[in-house]
N, C-alpha and C positions, 0 to 999 in steps of 0.2 A: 504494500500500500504506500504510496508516494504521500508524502509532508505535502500538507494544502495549508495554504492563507487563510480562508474564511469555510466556509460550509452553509448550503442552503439547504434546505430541507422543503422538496415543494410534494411531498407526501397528498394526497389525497387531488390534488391539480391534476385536471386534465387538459391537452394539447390545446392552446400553445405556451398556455400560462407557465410551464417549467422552463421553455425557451426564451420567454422574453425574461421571466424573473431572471435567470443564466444571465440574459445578454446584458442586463441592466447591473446586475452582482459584479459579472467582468469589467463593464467600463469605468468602473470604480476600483480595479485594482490594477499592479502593476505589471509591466511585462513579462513574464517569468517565471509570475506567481500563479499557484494554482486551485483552482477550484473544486472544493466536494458538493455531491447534488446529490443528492436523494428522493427520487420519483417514485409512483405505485404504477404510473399509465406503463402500460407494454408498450402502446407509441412512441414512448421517450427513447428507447435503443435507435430503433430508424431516426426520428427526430434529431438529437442529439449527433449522430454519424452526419446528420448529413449538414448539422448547423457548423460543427466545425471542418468541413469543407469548404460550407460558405464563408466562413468566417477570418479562416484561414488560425483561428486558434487548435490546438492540439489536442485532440481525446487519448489521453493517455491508458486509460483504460476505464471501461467498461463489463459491470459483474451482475449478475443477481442474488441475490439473497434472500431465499421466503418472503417471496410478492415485491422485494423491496429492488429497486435499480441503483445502482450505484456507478455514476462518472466522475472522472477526474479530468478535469479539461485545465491546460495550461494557456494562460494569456499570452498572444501571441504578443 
């Protein structure tokens, strides 16, 4: 598990509300630093893959755990 900066927890959100809270948590941190998310939506895997392509920020990884999503996205 990679050292994160902050941690959102958008448990019970569904799409798009974990991407934007994400996208709004990230522009408020630094380059480098990295973000923990915590989702229940199964949309979040695709979602989240495909926001940091757009984004061009890093999905470092990506788990489940008993219903729960868990990303690590680093600020590009």
């Amino acid at each position: 598990m990679p050292d994160f900066a902050k941690e959102l927890d958008a448990s019970g959100l569904n799409c798009p509300l974990p991407i934007l809270r994400a996208k709004k948590t990230l522009n408020g941190m630094e380059s480098g630093q990295i973000l923990r998310i915590i989702a229940t939506d199964p949309g979040s895997v695709k979602d989240f893959d495909a926001f940091a392509n757009q984004t061009g920020n890093e999905l470092l990884e990506s788990t489940e755990e008993g219903g729960k999503y868990v990303f690590f996205i680093k600020r590009k």
